[in-house]
PyMOL Python script that loads the backbone (N, CA, C, O; Angstrom):
from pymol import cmd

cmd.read_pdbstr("""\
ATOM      1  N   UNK A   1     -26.734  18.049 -20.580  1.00  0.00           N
ATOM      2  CA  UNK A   1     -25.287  18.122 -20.821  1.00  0.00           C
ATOM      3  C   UNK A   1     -24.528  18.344 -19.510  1.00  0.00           C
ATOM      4  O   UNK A   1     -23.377  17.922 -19.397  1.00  0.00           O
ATOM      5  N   UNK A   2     -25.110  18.962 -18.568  1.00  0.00           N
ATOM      6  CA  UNK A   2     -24.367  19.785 -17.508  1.00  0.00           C
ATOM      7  C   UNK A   2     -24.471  17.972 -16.665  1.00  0.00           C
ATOM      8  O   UNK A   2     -23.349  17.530 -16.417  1.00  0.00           O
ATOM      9  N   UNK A   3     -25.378  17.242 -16.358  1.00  0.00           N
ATOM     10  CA  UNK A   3     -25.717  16.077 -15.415  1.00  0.00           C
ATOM     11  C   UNK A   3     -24.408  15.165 -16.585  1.00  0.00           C
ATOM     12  O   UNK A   3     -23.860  14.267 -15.946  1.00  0.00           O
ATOM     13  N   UNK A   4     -24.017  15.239 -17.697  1.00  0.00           N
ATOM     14  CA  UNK A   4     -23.454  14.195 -17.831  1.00  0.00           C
ATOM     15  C   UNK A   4     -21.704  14.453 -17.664  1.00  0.00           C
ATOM     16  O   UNK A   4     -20.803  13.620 -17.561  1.00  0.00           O
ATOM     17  N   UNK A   5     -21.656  15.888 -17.686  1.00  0.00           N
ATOM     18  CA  UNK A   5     -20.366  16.578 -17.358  1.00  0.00           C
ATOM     19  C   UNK A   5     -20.115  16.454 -15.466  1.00  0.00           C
ATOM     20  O   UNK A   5     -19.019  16.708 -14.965  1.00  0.00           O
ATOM     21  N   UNK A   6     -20.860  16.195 -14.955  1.00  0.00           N
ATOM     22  CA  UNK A   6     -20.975  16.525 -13.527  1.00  0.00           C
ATOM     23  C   UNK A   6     -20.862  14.911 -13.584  1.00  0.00           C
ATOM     24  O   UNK A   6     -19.796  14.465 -13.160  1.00  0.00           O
ATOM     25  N   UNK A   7     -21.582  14.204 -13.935  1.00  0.00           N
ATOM     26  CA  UNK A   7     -21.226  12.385 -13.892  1.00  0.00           C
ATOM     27  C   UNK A   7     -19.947  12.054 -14.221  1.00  0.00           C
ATOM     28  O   UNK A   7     -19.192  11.561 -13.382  1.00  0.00           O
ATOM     29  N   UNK A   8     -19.598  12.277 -15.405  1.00  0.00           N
ATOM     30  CA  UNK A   8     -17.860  12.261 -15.565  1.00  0.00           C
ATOM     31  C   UNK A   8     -17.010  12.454 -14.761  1.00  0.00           C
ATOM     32  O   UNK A   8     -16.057  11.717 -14.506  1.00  0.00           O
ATOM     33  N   UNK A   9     -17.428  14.028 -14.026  1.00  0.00           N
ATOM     34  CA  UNK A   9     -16.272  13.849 -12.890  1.00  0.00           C
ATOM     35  C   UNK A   9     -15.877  13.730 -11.586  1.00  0.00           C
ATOM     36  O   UNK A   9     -14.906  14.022 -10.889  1.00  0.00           O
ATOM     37  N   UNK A  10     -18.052  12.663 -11.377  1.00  0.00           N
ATOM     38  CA  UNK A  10     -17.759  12.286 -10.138  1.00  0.00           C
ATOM     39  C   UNK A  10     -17.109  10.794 -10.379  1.00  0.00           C
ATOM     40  O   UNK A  10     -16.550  10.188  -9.465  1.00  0.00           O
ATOM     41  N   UNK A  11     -17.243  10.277 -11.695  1.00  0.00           N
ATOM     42  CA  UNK A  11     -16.953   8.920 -12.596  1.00  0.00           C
ATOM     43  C   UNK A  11     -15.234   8.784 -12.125  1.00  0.00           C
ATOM     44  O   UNK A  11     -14.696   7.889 -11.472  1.00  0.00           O
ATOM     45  N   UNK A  12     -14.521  10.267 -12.845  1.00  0.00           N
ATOM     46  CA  UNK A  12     -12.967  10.503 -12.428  1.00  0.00           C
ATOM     47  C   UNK A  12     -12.685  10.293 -10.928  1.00  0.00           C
ATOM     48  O   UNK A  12     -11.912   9.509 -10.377  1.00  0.00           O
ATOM     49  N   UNK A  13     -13.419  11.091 -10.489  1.00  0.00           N
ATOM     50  CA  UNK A  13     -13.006  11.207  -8.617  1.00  0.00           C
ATOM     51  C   UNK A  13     -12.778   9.822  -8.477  1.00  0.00           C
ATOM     52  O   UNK A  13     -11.725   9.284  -8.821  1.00  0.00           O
ATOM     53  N   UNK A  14     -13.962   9.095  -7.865  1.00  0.00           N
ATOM     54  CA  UNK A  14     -13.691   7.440  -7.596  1.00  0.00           C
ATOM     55  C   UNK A  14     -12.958   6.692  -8.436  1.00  0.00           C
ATOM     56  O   UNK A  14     -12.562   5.656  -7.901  1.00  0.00           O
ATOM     57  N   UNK A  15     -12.612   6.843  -9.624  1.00  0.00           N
ATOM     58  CA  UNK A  15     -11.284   6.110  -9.923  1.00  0.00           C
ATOM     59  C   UNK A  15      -9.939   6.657  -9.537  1.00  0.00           C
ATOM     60  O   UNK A  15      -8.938   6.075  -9.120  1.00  0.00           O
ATOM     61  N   UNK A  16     -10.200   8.059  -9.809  1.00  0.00           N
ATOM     62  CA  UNK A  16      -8.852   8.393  -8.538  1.00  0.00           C
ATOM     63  C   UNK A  16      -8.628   8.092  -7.148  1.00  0.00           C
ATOM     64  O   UNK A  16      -7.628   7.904  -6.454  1.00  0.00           O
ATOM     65  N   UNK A  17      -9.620   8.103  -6.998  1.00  0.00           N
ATOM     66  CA  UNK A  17      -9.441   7.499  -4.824  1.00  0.00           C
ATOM     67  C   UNK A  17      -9.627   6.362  -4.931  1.00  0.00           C
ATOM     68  O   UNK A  17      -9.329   5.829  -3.862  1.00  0.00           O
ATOM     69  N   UNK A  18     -10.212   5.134  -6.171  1.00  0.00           N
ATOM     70  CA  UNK A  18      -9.940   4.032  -6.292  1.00  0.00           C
ATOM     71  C   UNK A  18      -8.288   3.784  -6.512  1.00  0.00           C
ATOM     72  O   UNK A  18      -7.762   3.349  -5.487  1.00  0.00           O
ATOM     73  N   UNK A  19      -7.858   3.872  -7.040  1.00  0.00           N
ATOM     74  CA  UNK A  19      -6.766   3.953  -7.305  1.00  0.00           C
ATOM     75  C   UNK A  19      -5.493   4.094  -5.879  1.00  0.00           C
ATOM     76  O   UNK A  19      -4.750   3.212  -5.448  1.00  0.00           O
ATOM     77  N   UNK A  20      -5.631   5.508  -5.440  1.00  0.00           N
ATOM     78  CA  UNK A  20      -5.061   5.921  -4.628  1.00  0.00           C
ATOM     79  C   UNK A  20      -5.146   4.980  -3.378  1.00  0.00           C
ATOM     80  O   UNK A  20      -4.129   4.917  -2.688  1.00  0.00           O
ATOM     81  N   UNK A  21      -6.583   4.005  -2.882  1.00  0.00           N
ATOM     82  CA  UNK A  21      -6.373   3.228  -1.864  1.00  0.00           C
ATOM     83  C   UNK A  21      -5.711   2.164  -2.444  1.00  0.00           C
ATOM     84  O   UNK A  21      -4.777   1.755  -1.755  1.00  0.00           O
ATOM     85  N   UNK A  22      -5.907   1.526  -3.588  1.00  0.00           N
ATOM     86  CA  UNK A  22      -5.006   0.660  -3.895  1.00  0.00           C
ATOM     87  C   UNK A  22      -3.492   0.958  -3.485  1.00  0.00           C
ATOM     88  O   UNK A  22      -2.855   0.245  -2.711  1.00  0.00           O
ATOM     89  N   UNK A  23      -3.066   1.955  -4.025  1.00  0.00           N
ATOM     90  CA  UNK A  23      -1.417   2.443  -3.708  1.00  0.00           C
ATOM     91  C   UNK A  23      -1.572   2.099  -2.675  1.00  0.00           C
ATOM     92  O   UNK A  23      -1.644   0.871  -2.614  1.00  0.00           O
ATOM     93  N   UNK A  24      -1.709   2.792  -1.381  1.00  0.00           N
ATOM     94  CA  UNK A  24      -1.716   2.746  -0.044  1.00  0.00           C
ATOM     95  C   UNK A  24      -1.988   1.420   0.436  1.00  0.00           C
ATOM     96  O   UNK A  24      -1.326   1.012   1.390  1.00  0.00           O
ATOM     97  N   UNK A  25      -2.549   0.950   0.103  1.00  0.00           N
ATOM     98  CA  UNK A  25      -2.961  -0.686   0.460  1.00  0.00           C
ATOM     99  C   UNK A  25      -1.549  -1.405   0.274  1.00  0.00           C
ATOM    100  O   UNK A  25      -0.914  -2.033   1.121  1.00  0.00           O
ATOM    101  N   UNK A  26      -1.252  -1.167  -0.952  1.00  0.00           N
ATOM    102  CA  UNK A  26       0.287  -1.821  -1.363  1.00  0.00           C
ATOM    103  C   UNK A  26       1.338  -1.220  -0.705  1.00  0.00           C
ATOM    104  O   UNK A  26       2.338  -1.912  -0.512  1.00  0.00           O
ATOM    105  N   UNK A  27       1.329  -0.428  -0.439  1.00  0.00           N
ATOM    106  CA  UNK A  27       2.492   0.173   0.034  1.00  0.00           C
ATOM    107  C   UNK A  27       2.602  -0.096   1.627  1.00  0.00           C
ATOM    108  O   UNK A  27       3.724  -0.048   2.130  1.00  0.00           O
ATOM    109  N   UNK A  28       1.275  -0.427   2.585  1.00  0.00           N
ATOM    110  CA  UNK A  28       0.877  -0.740   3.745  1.00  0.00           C
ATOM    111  C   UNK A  28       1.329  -2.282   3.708  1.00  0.00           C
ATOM    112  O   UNK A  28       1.977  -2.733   4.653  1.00  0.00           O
ATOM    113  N   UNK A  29       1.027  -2.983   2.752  1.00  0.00           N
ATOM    114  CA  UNK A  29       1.336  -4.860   2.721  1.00  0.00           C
ATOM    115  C   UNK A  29       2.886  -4.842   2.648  1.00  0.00           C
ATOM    116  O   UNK A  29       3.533  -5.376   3.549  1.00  0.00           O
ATOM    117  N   UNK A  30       3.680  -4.059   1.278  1.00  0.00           N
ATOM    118  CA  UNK A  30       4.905  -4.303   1.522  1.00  0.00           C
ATOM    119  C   UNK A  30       5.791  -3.493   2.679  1.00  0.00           C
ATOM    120  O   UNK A  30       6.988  -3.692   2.886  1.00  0.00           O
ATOM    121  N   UNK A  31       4.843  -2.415   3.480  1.00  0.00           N
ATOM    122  CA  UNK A  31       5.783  -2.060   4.434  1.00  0.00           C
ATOM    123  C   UNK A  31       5.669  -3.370   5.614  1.00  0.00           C
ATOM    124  O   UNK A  31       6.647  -3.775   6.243  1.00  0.00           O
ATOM    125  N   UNK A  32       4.426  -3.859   5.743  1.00  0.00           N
ATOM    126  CA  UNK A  32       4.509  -5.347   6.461  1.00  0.00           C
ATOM    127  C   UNK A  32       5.027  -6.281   6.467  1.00  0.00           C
ATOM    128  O   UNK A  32       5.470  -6.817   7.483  1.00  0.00           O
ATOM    129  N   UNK A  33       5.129  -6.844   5.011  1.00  0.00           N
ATOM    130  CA  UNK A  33       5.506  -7.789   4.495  1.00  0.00           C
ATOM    131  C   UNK A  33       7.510  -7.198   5.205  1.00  0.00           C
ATOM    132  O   UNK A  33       8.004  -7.855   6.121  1.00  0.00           O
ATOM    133  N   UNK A  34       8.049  -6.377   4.783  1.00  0.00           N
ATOM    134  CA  UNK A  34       9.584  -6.237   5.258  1.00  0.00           C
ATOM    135  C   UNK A  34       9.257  -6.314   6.424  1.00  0.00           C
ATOM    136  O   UNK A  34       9.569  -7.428   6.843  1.00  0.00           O
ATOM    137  N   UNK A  35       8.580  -5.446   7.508  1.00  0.00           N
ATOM    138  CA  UNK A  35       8.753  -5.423   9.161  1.00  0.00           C
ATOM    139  C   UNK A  35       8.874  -6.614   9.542  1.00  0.00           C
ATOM    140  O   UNK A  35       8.969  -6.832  10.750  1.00  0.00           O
ATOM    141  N   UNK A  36       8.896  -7.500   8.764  1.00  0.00           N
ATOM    142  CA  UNK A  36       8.526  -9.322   8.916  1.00  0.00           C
ATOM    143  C   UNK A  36       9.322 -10.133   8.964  1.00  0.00           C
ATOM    144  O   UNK A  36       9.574 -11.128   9.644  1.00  0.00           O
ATOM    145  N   UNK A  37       9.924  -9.336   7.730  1.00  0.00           N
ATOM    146  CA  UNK A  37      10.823 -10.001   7.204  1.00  0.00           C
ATOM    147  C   UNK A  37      12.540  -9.863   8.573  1.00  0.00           C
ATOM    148  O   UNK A  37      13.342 -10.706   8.975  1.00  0.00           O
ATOM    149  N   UNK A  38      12.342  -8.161   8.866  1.00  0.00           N
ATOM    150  CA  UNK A  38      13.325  -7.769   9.489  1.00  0.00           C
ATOM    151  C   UNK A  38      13.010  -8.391  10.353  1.00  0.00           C
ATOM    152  O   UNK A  38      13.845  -9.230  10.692  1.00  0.00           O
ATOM    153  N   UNK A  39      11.810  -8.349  11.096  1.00  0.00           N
ATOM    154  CA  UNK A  39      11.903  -8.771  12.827  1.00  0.00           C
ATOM    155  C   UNK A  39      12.599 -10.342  12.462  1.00  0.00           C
ATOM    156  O   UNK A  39      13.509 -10.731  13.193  1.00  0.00           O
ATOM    157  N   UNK A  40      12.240 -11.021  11.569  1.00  0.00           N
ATOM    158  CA  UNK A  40      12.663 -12.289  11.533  1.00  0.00           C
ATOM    159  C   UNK A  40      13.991 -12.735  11.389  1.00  0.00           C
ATOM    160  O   UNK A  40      14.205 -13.813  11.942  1.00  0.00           O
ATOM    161  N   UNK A  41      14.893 -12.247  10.840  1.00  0.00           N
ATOM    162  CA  UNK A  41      16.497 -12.141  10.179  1.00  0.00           C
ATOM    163  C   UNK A  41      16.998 -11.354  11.935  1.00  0.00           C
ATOM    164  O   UNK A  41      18.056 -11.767  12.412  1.00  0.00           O
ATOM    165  N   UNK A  42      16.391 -10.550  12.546  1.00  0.00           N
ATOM    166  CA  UNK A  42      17.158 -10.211  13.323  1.00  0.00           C
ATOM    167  C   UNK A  42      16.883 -11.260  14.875  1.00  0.00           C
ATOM    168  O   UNK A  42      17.770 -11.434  15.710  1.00  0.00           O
ATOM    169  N   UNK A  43      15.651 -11.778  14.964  1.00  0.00           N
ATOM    170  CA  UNK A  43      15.611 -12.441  15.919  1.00  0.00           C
ATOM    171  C   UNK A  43      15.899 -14.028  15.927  1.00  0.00           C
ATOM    172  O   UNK A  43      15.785 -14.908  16.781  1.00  0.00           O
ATOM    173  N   UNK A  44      16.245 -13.997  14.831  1.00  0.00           N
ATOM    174  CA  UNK A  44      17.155 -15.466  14.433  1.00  0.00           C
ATOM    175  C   UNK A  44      18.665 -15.307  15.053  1.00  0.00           C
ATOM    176  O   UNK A  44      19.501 -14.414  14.913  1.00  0.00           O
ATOM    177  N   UNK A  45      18.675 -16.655  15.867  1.00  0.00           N
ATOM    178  CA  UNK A  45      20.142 -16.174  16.393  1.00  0.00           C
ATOM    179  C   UNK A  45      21.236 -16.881  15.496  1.00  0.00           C
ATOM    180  O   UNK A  45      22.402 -16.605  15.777  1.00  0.00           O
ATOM    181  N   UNK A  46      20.978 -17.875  14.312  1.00  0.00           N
ATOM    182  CA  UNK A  46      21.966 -18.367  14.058  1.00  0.00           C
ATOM    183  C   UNK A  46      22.411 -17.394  12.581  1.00  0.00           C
ATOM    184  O   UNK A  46      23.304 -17.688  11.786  1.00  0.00           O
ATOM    185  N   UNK A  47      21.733 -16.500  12.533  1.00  0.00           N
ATOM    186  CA  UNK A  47      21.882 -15.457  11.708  1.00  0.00           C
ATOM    187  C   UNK A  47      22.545 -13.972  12.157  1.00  0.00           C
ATOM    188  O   UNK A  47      22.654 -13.041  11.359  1.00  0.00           O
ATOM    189  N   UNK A  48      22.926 -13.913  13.423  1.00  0.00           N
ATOM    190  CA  UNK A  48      23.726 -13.087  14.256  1.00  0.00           C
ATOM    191  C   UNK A  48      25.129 -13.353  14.674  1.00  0.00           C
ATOM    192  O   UNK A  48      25.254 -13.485  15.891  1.00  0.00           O
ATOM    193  N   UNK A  49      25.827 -13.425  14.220  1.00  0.00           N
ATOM    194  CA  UNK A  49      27.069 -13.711  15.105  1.00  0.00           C
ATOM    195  C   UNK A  49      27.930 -12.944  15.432  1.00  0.00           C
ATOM    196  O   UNK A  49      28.811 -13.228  16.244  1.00  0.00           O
ATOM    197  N   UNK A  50      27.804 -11.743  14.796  1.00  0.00           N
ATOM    198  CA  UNK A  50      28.600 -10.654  15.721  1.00  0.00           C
ATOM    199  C   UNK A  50      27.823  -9.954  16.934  1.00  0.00           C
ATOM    200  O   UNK A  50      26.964  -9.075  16.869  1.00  0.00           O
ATOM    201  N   UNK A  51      28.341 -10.564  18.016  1.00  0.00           N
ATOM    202  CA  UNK A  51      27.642 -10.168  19.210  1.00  0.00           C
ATOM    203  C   UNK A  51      29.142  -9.511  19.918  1.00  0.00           C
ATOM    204  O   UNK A  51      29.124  -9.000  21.038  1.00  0.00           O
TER     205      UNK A  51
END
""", "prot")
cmd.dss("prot")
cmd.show_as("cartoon", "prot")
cmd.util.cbc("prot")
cmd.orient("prot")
C-alpha cells in the first residue's frame, strides 16, 4: 500500500513539472514570437514616420 501511495505521488510530481515546463515553454515562444514581432514594426521604416 505504502509503494503504491509513494507511486502516486511521484506519478503527481511529473505531471506537475510536466505541465509547468510546458507553461514556460509557451510563455518563452510567445515572449519570442512578440520580440519579433516588435523588432520588426520598429525597424521598418515605412512604418515610422514620426521622426
Amino acid at each position: 500500500m505504502m509503494i503504491l501511495q509513494s507511486l502516486r505521488k511521484v506519478w503527481d510530481l511529473s505531471l506537475f513539472s510536466y505541465f509547468m515546463i510546458n507553461i514556460v515553454l509557451n510563455m518563452c515562444v510567445v515572449f519570442y514570437l512578440t520580440l519579433v514581432l516588435w523588432i520588426s514594426i520598429h525597424t521598418l521604416p515605412c512604418s515610422s514616420p514620426r521622426k
